[in-house]
C-alpha positions, 0 to 999 in steps of 0.5 A: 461458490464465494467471490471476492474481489478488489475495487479500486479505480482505475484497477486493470493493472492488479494481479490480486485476481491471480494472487488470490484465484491461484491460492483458491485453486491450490488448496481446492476452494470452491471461489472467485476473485474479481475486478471490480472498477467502481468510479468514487462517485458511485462508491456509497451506491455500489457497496450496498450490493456485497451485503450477500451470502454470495460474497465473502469479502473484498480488497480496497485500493487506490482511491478508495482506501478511506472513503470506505470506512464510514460504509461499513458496519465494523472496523478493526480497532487497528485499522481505525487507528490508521485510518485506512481499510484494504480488506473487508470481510463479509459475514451475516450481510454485515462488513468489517474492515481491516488493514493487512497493508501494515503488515507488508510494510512491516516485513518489508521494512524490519532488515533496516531499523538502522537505517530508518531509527533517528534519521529523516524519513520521506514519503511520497503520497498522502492517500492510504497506503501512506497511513499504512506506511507512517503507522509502521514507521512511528510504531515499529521504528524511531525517525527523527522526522517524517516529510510528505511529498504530496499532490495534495498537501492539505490531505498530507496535513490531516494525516500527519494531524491523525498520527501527532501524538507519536514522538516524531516531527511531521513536515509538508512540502508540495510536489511543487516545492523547491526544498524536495531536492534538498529534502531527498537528498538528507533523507535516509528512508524514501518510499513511494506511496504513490501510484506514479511508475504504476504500469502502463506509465512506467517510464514516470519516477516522482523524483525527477533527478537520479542524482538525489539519491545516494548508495547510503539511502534505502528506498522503497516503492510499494508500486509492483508493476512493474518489478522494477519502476523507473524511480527503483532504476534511477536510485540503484543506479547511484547506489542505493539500496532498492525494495520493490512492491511485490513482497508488500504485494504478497504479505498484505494478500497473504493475510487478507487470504487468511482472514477470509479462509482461515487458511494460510496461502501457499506463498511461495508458489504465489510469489512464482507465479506472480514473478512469472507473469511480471517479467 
């Protein structure tokens, strides 16, 4: 039997392991996908032990999206020029790391080029979901400017740094800053890449005032649980066009199931069961 798992800290709240689990069971796979919380002090000790013919890869989330690149044997030359890995494949005892977060944001995003082309982008969160978000947006589309709305502006710097050679003005403002009000508010595009609204704290938004939002803004939160985040609730409410997490949730694990199998997952019937378990 192959196992495979997600490591992130905290990391109760993934459905990865009845994503992937159900594929493996619909198509007769002999493997197991796990949880597995490893505290990012213990990361480097902890990798070394995947390095076995038992494991056939992993998942990476928050926080440990960048951290584990310089662990491992091989990145995809994608992912390294993101900057961020969330899937690891394991062949040989050796690990090589991929980012499939870029193709959820990809299929999410397509529908609203004239939303997002010569109009001013804002993401919420500098870790490596955000490097996921700003590849797409600076190599699929054409904003005029990128804001970060950040928890930790030097680590917003540094990225918008990794991303400086694209034709696209990077700007960075603390989540303390006054200016966000303004800045949400002229803004066409508004993504969460943050965990704030992640299940159990559903009632939290990282924006605090619904009248922000506008009916000719699209904003997307790559949170999933739950279906509905309070920051979706308060921007439908004033019109807005709204997109939850799930869709990114599935595409990025469709294709990280590829990886490992070869094998396409039966997404549609994921897509049931992960609603099914959400609502």
């Amino acid at each position: 039997m192959k196992r495979y798992a997600v490591l992130g800290h905290p990391i109760g709240h993934s459905l990865s392991p009845l994503m992937h689990n159900t594929a493996f069971k619909l198509l007769g796979l002999d493997c197991i996908y796990e949880l597995i919380d490893i505290d990012p002090a213990n990361l480097e000790k902890e990798i070394d032990k995947f390095k076995s013919n038992e494991w056939g890869g992993f998942n990476v989330t928050v926080p440990h999206k960048e951290a584990i690149i310089p662990l491992l044997d091989e990145i995809d030359s994608e992912a390294q020029r993101i900057g961020a890995v969330n899937t690891v494949v394991i062949q040989n005892n050796k690990m090589k790391g991929y980012n499939t977060d870029i193709i959820g944001v990809k299929k999410t995003l397509e529908n609203y080029a004239g939303k997002i082309d010569d109009n001013n982008c804002v993401i919420i969160g500098s870790g490596g979901a955000a490097r996921s978000v700003v590849y797409v947006l600076t190599h699929n589309f054409k904003p005029s400017m990128i804001t970060f709305i950040a928890l930790y502006p030097e680590q917003a710097f540094s990225l918008a740094e990794h991303f400086k050679e694209k034709p696209v003005w990077f700007k960075v403002v603390s989540t303390e800053d006054k200016s966000i009000e303004n800045i949400i508010k002229n803004s066409k595009l508004i993504v969460n890449a943050s965990p704030v609204g992640m299940y159990p704290k559903v009632d939290e938004s990282p924006v605090p005032d619904c009248t922000w939002f506008s009916r000719d803004q699209v904003v997307f939160d790559l949170v999933y649980r739950p279906l509905e985040t309070k920051l979706l609730k308060d921007a439908k409410s004033q019109g807005a066009i709204t997109i939850g997490g799930l869709e990114m949730f599935i595409q990025q694990g469709a294709s990280a199931f590829k990886i490992w199998t070869q094998m396409d997952m039966p997404i549609d019937k994921i897509r049931s069961e992960l609603i099914k378990e959400l609502l």
